[in-house]
C-alpha positions as CSV (number, residue, x, y, z in Angstrom):
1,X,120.9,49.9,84.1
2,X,117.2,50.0,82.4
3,X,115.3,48.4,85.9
4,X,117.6,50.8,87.8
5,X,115.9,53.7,85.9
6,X,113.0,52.0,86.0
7,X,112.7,51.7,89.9
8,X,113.6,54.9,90.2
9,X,111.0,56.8,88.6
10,X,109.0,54.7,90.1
11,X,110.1,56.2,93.7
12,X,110.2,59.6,92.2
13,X,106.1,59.5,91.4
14,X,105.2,57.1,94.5
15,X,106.9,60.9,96.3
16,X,104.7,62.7,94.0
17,X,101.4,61.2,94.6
18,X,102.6,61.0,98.6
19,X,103.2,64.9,98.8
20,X,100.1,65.4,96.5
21,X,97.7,63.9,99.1
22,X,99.9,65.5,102.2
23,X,99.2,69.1,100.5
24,X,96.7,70.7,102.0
25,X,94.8,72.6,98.7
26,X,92.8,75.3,100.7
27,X,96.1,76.6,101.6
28,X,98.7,75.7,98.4
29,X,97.3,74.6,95.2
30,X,100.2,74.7,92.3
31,X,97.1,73.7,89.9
32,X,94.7,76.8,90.7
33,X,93.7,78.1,87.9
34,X,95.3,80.6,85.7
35,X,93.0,82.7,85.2
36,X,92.0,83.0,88.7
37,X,95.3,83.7,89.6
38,X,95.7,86.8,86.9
39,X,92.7,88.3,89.4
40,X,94.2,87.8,92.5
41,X,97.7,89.1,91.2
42,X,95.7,92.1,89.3
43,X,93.7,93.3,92.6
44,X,96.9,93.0,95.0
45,X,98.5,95.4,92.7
46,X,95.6,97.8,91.9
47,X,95.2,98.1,96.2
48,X,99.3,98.9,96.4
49,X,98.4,101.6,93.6
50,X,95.7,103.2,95.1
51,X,97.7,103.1,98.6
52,X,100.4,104.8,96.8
53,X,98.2,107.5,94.9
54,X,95.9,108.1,97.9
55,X,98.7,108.0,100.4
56,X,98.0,111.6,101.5
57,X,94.2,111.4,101.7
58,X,94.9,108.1,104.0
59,X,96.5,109.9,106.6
60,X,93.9,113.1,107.3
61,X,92.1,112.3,110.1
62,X,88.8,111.0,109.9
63,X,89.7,108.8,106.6
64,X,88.7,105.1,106.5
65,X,90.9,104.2,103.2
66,X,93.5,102.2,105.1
67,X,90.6,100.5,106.7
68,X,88.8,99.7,103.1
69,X,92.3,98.4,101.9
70,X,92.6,95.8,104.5
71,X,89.1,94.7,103.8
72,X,89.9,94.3,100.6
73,X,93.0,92.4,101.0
74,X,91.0,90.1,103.1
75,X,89.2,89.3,100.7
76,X,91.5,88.6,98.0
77,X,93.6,86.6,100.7
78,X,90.8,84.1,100.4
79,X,91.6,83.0,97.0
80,X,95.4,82.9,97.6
81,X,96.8,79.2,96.7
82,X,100.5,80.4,95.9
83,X,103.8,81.8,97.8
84,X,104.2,84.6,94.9
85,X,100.5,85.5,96.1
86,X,101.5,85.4,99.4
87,X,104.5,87.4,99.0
88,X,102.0,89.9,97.4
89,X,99.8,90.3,100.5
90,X,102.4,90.6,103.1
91,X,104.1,93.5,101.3
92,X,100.9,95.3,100.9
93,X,100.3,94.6,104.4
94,X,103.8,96.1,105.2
95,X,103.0,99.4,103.4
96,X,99.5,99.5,105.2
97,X,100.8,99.1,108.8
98,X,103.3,101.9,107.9
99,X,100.8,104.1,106.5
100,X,99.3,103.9,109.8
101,X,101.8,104.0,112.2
102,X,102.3,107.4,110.2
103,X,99.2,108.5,110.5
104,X,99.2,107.4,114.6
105,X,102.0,109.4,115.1
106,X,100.3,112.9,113.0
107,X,97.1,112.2,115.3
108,X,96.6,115.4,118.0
109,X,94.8,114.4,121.2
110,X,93.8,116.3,124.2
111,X,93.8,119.7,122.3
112,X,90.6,120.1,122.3
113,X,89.6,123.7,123.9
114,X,87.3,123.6,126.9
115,X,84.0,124.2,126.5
116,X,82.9,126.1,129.7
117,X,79.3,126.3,128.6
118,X,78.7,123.3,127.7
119,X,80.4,122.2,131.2
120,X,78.0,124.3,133.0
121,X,74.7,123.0,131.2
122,X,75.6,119.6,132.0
123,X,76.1,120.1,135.1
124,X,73.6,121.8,136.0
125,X,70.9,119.2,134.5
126,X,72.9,116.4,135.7
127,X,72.9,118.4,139.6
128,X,68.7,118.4,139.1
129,X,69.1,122.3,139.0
130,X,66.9,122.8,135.5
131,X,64.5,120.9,133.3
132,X,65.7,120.0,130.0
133,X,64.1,121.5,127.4
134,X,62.7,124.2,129.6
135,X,62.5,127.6,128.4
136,X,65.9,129.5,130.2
137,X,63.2,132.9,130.5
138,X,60.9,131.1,132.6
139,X,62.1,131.7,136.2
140,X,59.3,129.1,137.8
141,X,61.0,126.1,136.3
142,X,64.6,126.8,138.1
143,X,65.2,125.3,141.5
144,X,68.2,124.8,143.7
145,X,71.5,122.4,142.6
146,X,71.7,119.0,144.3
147,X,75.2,119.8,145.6
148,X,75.5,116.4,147.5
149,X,75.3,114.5,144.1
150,X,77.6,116.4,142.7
151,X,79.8,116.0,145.9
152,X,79.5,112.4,145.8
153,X,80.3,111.8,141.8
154,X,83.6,113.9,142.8
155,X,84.2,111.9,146.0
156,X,84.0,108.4,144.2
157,X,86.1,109.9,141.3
158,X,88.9,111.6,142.9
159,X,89.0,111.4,146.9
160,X,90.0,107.1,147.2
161,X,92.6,107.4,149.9
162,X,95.5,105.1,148.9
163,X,96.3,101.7,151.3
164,X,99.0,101.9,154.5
165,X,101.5,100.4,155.8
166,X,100.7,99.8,159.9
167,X,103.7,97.0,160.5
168,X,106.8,98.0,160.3
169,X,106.6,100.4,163.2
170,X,109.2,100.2,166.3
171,X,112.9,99.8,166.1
172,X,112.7,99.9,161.8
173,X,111.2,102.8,161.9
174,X,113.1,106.6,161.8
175,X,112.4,109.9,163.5
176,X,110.7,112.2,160.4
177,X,113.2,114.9,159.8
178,X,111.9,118.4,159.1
179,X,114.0,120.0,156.7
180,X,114.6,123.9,157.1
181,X,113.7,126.5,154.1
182,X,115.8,129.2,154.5
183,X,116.3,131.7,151.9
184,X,119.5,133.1,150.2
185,X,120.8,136.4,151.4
186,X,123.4,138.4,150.6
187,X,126.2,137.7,153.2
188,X,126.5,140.7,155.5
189,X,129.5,140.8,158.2
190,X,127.5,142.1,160.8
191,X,128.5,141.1,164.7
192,X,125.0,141.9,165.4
193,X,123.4,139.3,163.1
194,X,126.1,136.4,163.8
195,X,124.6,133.7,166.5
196,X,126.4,131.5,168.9
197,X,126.4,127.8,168.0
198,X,123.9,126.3,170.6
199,X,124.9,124.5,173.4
200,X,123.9,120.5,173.5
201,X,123.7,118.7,177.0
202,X,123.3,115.7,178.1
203,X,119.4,115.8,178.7
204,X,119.3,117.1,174.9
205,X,120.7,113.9,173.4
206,X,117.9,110.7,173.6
207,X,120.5,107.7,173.0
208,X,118.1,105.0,170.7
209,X,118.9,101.9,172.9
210,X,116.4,99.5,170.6
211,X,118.9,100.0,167.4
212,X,119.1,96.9,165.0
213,X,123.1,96.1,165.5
214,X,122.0,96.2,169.5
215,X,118.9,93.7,169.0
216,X,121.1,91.6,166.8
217,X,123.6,91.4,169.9
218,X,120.9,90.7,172.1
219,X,119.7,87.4,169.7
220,X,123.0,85.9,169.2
221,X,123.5,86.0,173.0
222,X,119.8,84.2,173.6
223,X,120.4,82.1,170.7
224,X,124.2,80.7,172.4
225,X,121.9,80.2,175.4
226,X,119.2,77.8,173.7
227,X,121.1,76.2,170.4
228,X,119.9,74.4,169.1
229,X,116.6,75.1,169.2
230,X,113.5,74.6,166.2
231,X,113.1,77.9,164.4
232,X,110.0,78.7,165.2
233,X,109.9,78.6,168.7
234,X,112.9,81.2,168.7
235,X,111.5,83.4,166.5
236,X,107.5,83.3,167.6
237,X,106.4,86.0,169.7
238,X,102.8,85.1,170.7
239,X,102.1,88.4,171.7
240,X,103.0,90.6,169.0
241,X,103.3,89.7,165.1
242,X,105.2,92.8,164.2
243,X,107.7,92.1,166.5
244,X,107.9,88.0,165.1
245,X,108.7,90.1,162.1
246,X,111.7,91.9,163.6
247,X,113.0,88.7,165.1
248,X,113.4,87.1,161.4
249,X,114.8,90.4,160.1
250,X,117.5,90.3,163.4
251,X,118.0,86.4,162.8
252,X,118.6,87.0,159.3
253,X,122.4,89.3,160.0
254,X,123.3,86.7,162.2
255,X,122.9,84.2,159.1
256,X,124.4,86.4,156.6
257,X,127.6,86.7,158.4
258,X,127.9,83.0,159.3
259,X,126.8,83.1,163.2
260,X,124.0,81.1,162.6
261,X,122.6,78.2,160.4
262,X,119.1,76.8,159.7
263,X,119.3,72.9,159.2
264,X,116.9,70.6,159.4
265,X,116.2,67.8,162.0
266,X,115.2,64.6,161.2
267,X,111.6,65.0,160.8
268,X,112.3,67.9,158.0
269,X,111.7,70.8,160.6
270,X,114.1,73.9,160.6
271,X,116.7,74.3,163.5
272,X,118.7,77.1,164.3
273,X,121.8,77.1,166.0
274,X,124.9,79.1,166.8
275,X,128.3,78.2,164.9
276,X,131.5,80.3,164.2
277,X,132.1,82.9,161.5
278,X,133.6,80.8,158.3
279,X,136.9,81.6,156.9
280,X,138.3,81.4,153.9
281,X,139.4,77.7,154.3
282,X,136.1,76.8,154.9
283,X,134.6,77.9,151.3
284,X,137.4,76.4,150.0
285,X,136.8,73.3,151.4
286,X,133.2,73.5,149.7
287,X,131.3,75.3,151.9
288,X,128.6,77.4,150.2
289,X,125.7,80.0,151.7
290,X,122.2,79.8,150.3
291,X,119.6,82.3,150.1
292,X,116.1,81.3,150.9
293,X,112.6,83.7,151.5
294,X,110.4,83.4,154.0
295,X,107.6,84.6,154.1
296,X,105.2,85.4,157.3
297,X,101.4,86.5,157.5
298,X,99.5,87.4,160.4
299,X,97.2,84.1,159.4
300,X,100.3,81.8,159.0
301,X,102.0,83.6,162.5
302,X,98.3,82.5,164.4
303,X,98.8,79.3,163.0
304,X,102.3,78.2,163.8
305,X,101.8,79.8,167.3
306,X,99.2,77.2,167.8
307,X,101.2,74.0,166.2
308,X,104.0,74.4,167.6
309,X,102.0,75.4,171.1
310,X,104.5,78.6,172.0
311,X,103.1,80.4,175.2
312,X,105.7,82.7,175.6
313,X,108.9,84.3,173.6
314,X,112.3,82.7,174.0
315,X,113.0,86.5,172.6
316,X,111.9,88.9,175.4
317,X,109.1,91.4,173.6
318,X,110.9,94.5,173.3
319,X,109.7,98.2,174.2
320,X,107.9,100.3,171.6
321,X,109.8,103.4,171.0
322,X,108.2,106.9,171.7
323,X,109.6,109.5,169.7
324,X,110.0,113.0,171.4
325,X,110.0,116.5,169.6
326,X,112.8,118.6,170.8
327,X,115.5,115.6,170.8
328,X,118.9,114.6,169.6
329,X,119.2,110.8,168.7
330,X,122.8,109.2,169.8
């Protein structure tokens, strides 16, 4: 039993001297000394005294206590070697980030008055329109405001006119409807006042023949005629981007509700092709749909137009609509 003991105190202080040069002293040091540590310990708790007794005078505005504590506590962190010191500083720096939250919260901004005069002077040295440190009785020494500077400060400031939208124009776009104001009257059964419903006829009512379920139509039929066929050259339109656009909008129903799918050929290139709704034995057989994005830019439309050599549409280029005034949409 004595080696046993023996070899085990052994281990116990080859641990000791192991974790004693693995301890990093500039951060824990469980030999600091004493005395030094009675300072540290005595100015942590003087600073949450004083943040205690001066916890009013901290929060008036204009008051740099809070800021003078965490200096201090800086600088006692410096000569922190122990967790009880530690512990110390992160309560006191609890209790300051509350004292300041609170005082945050009491600040006022934006309430200060206007100060027209003051408004006025600047401006009008800033506009060229007196000499500073003229006299304001001495008529010779005023001249005209530079109103264009002005104008132009204002301009940069205020009058940026936001970005717009000039694509999706045509058959996504809707006829602006003017709403009517009309104002609340007490009802009055008069036979005089009451008006005849007006009569609609046929040359009233414009029916919209470039509607999206009619387009979508229109693409399965051309897509039954050339399936399958590589994506791109069904949905290219050399002649117009906006309208390449459209045709990836349309294509995308027809996918969605399983009249089309996008595979890929043998050299990796997407092919679209017409195929019959799913049903429900279908997914349960394991068929599953899968979202993708795609994305299209007028630099990447020029591009693929060129690669893949497409002169003209498989999809015939549809007719921009022309919205009248004065019509009813069928």
């Amino acid at each position: 039993m004595p080696p046993v003991r023996r070899h085990r105190t052994e281990a116990q202080q080859q641990l000791e001297e192991e974790l004693e040069r693995a301890t990093d002293k500039g951060i824990y040091d469980p030999d600091q000394d004493a005395s030094l540590r009675r300072e540290v310990r005595k100015g942590y708790r003087q600073l949450l005294r004083a943040e205690v007794d001066n916890k009013t005078e901290y929060l008036k505005p204009g008051n740099n206590g809070l800021r003078d504590i965490v200096r201090s506590a800086n600088v006692l962190f410096e000569q922190v070697r122990s967790t009880t010191d530690a512990a110390l500083d992160s309560r006191l720096l609890v209790n300051t980030s509350d004292a300041a939250r609170a005082k945050a919260r009491k600040m006022k901004l934006g309430d200060s008055p206007f100060d027209v005069d003051e408004f006025l002077s600047k401006l009008i040295t800033y506009g060229n329109g007196r000499i500073p440190n003229m006299n304001p009785n001495d008529d010779d020494n005023i001249r005209e405001l530079d109103w264009n500077k002005i104008g132009l400060v204002s301009l940069r400031r205020g009058g940026r006119r936001p970005p717009t939208m000039d694509w999706m124009l045509g058959p996504l776009s809707l006829e602006r409807k003017v709403r009517e104001r009309t104002e609340r009257q007490r009802l009055r059964k008069d036979r005089a006042d009451l008006v005849r419903p007006q009569a609609i006829g046929e040359d009233d009512i414009e029916q919209q023949e470039n509607t999206t379920p009619q387009n979508v139509r229109a693409i399965s039929d051309i897509l039954a005629q050339h399936s399958p066929c590589p994506l791109f050259k069904f949905i290219l339109n050399p002649e117009s981007f906006p309208q390449t656009v459209e045709n990836i909008f349309y294509l995308s129903f027809l996918v969605r509700d399983g009249k089309a799918s996008i595979q890929e050929d043998e050299d990796g290139l997407p092919v679209v092709q017409d195929c019959e709704e799913p049903d429900e034995a279908d997914f349960a057989a394991g068929l599953k749909k899968k979202q993708i994005i795609f994305e299209m830019t007028e630099a990447m439309w020029k591009e693929l137009c060129e690669v893949f050599d497409v002169r003209k549409s498989i999809i015939p280029t549809r007719k921009a609509i022309e919205h009248n005034t004065g019509k009813w949409y069928g």
